[in-house]
N, C-alpha and C positions, 0 to 999 in steps of 0.2 A: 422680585423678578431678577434673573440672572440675565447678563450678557455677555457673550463672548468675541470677543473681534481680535482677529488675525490680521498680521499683514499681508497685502496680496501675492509677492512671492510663495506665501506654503500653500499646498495645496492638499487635495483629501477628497478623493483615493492620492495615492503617490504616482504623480503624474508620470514618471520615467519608464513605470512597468506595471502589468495587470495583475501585479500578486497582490493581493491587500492582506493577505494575512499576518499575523504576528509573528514573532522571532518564538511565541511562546505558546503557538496555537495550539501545539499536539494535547495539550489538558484539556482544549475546552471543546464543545460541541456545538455551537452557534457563534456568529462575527460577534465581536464587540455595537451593541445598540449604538447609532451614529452621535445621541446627543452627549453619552457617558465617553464616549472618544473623544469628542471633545473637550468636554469639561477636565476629561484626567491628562491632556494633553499640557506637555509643556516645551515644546519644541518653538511656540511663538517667543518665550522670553528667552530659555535658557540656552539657545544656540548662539549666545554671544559668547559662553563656553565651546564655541567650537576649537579657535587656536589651540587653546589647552588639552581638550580630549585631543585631539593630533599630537602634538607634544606629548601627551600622557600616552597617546596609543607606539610612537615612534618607541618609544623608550621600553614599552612593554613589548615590544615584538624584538628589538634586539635583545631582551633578556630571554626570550621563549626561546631563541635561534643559540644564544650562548649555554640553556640546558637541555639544548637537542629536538626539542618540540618543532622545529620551523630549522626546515633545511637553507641553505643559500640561497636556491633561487625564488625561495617562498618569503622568504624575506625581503631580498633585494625588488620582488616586486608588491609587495606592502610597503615598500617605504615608501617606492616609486608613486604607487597611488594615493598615499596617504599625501603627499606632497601635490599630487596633481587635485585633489581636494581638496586644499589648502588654497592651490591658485584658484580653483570655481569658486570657494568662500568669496575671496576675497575680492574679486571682480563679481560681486554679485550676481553669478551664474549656475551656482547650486539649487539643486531644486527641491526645497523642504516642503515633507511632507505631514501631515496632522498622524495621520494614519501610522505611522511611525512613529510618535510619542512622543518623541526628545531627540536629542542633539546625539544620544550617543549609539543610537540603534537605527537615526536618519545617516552618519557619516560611515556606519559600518557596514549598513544597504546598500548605500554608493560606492562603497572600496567593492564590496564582493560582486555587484555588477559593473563594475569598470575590471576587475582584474580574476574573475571567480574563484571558484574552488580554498585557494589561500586566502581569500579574502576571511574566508569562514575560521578560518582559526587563529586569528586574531583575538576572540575572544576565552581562549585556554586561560584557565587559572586563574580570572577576575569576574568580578559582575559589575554589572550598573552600580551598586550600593559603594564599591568601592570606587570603580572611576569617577562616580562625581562628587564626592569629599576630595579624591585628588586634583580633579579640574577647579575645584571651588580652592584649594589652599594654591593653586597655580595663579590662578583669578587674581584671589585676593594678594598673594604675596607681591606681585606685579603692579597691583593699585596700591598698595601699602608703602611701595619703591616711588610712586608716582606724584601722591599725598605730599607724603615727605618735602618732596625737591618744589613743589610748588609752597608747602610752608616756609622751607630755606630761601626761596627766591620772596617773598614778603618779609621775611625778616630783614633780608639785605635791603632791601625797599625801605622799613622802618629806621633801618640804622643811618642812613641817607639822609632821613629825614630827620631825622634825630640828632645829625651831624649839622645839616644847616639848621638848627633850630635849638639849639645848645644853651644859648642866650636869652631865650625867648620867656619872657615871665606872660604866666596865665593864672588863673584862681584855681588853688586847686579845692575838690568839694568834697564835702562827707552831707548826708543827705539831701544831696543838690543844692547846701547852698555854703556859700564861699566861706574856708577855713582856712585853709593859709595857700601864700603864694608859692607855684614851683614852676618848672621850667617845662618848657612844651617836650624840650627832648627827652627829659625825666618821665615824662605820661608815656612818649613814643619807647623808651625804654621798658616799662609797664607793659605792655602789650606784647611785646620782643621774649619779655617773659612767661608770658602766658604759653605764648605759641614754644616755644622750647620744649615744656614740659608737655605740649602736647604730643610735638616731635618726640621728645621721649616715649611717653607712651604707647605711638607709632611701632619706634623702633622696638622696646619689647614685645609686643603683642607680636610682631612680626618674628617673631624667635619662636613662639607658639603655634604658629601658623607653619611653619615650616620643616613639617612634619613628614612625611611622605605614607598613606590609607595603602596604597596602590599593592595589593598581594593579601590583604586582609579579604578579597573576596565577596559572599553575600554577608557572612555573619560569622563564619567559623575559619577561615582559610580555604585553603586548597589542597587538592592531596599530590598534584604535581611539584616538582624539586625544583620550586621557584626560587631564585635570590634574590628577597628584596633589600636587600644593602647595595646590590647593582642598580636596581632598578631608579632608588632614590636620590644615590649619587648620581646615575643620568639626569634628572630632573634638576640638579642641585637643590635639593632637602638638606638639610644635618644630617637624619636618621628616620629610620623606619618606624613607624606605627608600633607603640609595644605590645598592644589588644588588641585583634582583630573586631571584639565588640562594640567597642569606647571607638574607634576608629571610623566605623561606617555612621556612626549609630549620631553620635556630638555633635553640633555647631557652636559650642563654646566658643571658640576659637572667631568664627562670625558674630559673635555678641559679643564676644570685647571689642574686635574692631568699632561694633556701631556703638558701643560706649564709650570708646575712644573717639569716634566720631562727634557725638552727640556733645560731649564736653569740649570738643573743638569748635563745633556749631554754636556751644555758647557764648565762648570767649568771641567768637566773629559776629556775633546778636550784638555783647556787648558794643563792640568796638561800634560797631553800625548805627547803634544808638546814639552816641556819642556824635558820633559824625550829624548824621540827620539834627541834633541838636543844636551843635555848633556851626553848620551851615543856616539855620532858623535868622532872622531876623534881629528877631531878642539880645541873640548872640552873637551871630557874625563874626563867629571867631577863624575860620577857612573857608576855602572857595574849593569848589569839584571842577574838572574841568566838565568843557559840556558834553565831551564827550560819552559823559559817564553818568547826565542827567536826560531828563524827559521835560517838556513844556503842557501845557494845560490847553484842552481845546476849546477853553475860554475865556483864560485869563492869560492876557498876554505877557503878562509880568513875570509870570511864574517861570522857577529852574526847582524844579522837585527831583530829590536824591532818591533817586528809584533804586539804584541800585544798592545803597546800604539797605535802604527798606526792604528789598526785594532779600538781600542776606539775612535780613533779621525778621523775617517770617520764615524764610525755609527751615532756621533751626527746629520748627516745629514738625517738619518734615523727619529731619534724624532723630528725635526722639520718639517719633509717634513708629518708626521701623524699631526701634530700641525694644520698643515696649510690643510689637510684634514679634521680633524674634524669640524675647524672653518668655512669651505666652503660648508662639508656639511650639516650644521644646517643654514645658512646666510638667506635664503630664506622660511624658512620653516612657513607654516600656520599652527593655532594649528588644529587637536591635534597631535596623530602620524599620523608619514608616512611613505611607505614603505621604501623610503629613507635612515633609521633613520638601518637599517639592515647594511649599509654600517661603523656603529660606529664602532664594535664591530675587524674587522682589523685591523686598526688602532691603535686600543688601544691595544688587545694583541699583535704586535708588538714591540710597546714602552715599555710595561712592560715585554716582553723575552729581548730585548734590554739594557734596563735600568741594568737590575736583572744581567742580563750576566758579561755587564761592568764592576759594581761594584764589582761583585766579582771575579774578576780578578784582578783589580787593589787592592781587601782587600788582596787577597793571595799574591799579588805580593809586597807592599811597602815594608812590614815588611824586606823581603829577598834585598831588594837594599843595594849595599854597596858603600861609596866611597871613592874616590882619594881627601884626603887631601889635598895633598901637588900639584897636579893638579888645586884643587880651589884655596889653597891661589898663588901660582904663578899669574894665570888668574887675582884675584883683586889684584892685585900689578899693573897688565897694565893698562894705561886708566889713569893713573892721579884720583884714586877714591878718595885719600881724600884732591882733589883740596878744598871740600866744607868746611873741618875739619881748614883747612889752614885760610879759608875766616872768619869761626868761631872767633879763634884765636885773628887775627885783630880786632875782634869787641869788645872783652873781653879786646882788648888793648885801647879799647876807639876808633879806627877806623868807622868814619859810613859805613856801609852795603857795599853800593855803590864804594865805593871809596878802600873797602878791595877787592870788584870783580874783578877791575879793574888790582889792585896789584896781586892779583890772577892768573887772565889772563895771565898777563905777566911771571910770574914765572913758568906757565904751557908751554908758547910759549919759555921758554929759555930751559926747560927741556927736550922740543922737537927736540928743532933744537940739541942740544948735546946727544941724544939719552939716555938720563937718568931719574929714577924718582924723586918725590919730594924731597921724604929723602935723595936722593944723592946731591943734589945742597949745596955747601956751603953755611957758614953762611954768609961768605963777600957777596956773590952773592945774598943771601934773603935782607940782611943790605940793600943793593944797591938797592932792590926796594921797602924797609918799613924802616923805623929805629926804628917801633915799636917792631922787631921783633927781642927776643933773643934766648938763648940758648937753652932755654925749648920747641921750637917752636918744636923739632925732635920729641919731645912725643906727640905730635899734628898728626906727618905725619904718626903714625906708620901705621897700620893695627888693630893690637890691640889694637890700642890706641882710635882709630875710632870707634871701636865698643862699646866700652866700655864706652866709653863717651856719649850714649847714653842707657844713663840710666834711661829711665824712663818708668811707663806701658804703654802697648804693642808697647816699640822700640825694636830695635835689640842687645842689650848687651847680653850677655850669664845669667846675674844673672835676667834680666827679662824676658827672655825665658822658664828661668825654673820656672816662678814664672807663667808665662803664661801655663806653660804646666802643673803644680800643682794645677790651678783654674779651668783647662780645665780638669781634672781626676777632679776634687771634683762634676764638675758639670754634668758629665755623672754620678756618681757614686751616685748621687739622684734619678735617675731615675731607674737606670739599674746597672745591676752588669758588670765589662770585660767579655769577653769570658775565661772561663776557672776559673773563678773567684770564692771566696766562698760565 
């Protein structure tokens, strides 16, 4: 069973005037059936594309007016209306109607009866099929600007934290369980990287997107002496649509974003995970503020991290749009198809999704604090600097192999006595190397571990912060911090 729910502003008939018919009636011979106008309606979602068609329509009426189509004052009063629908949008005073379809034949109804006659030729030399590939690449190119600046303001969040936390020894894990010791700022650097290359990916995609459809028309062009190199550089595009086919017809460009999306979704699953983990009990390795958690309404003990949780469930959200938009384009013949109405879901989804996340996770890193003396305890277990041990041996001229083995066993003595490395005497280390002397305890330390790895991008605290001082120089070309001068 289908259902369909509108918000209460649209209405159906269109409540302003008693024309109900279509922009495209003269073909048909009976109304549109009330439940198939509905159902083919999409004026409930896709009028959050209004700013954009306004934008997109400004831009297209001074180019009609610059090749003679739209005299002065037929312009000067399209603008003027297209701007005073812009103010009813945005005071929530517009009055969307079902019966109208969409966003782009509800703001043209409203121009031509707030300003008539000129209202009507507003729609020279384009159609629907082009305006909303153009309002979708405005859309998107604006959220793609938006993405961004909230990934850069959590990076600066992580480098923050990464900066007081530089020192900080933690286990680090390869199958969840403790492999050797690194530094909490080396992890928060870890993450700094991820989100980069997400950014990156952002920023090309966003090169793709910023295309300009707009004169491509239904599927062929137009046979009016339209410029759309004017038109695009209004918008600020690059360049115009090379296909009028490939133009209307793609949302490529909306499936990289949400696969850009979706890989960003994941790295913030990750991180979420982690988090939820290390606030556990078990671990106690950082505190949330409480801001940023939820209590139980029945155990009164409880601070449960909703909001990592609540991040690392939505990435099933961007992927599950992913794999909608890729399924609904799979099949498609050129040029558009009604089908193609189904995009627009999906993708505002991903980007309230996206947008949300991140900024939750920018407001929230900064404020994480932690338990020290929690993580180094934690990488003391586990045997983490079995590997630092095996080092050692090899620097004593041991081959690899043969120190592994020596290794092993000093691990399997330390087990059955219930002790770690550095507690094992020296006779007892003697007894399974005789390369191994005094100096070997500055091997086993924790500190010793870390720091012995020193080179760019390991985990020593003096490359951390050398790592965190190339990572500021290199946002700081582009862009200034938040708050910054």
């Amino acid at each position: 069973m289908l259902f369909l729910f509108f918000d209460s502003p649209i209405h159906s008939p269109r409540s302003m005037t008693d024309r109900t018919d279509k922009p495209w009636a003269g073909r048909f011979s009976e109304p549109t059936d009330a439940f198939v106008e509905a159902f083919t309606a999409s004026v409930n979602f896709d009028r959050r594309l209004a700013p954009e068609d306004i934008e997109g329509s400004i831009a297209h009426a001074r180019m009609l007016h610059r090749i003679g189509v739209l005299n002065e004052a037929e312009l000067g009063a399209i603008l003027d209306g297209l701007q005073a629908l812009r103010g009813e949008i945005e005071h929530g005073a517009f009055p969307w109607s079902v019966a109208l379809e969409d966003v782009h034949m509800n703001i043209e109804a409203r121009l031509v009866e707030r300003i008539g006659e000129a209202g009507k030729k507003l729609h020279t030399g384009r159609s629907r099929n082009d305006q909303v590939a153009t309002d979708l690449r405005l859309y998107l190119r604006r959220q793609i600007d938006a993405v961004c600046a909230e990934i850069r303001r959590l990076q600066w969040g992580l480098l923050e934290l990464a900066e007081r936390e530089a020192d900080t020894i933690m286990p680090g894990f390869t199958h969840l369980q403790v492999a050797q010791p690194v530094t909490f700022g080396h992890h928060m650097m870890a993450w700094f990287e991820m989100l980069d290359r997400d950014h990156e990916r952002l920023v090309d995609c966003r090169r793709r997107v910023n295309v300009c459809p707009l004169g491509s028309a239904a599927l062929a062009g137009t046979t009016y002496p339209i410029d759309r190199h004017y038109t695009a550089a209004e918008l600020g595009f690059d360049r115009p649509s090379r296909n009028s086919l490939d133009a209307v017809s793609d949302r490529d460009f909306a499936i990289e974003f949400a696969a850009a999306a979706a890989l960003l979704m994941m790295h913030l699953s990750r991180f979420a995970e982690e988090l939820v983990l290390w606030m556990s009990a078990p671990f106690g390795f950082v505190r949330l503020p409480d801001r940023f958690c939820t209590g139980s309404s029945i155990m009164p003990q409880k601070k449960n991290p909703d909001v990592p949780e609540l991040v690392r469930g939505k990435a099933g959200r961007a992927y599950g749009n992913l794999i909608a938009l890729l399924t609904l384009m799979k099949s498609q013949p050129l040029a558009y198809n009604k089908d193609n109405q189904e995009d627009k879901e999906p993708l505002f989804d991903t980007v309230d999704t996206l947008r949300g996340c991140l900024r939750a996770f920018a407001d929230m890193m900064p404020a994480v604090t932690v338990d020290r003396e929690r993580m180094y305890a934690a990488a003391a277990q586990g045997f983490s600097t079995a590997t630092d041990l095996a080092d050692y041996l090899v620097r004593k001229g041991v081959a690899f192999r043969d120190a592994h083995e020596v290794v092993g066993k000093a691990v399997a003595l330390a087990e059955a006595t219930g002790r770690r490395l550095d507690e094992l005497g020296l006779d007892e280390l003697r007894g399974l190397s005789r390369h191994i002397g005094e100096d070997v305890y500055e091997t086993l330390t924790l500190e010793g571990s870390v720091a012995a790895r020193n080179h760019w991008g390991a985990t020593a605290p003096e490359q951390v912060r050398a790592q965190i001082a190339a990572a500021r120089r290199r946002l700081q070309r582009v862009e200034r911090p938040p708050g910054g001068p």
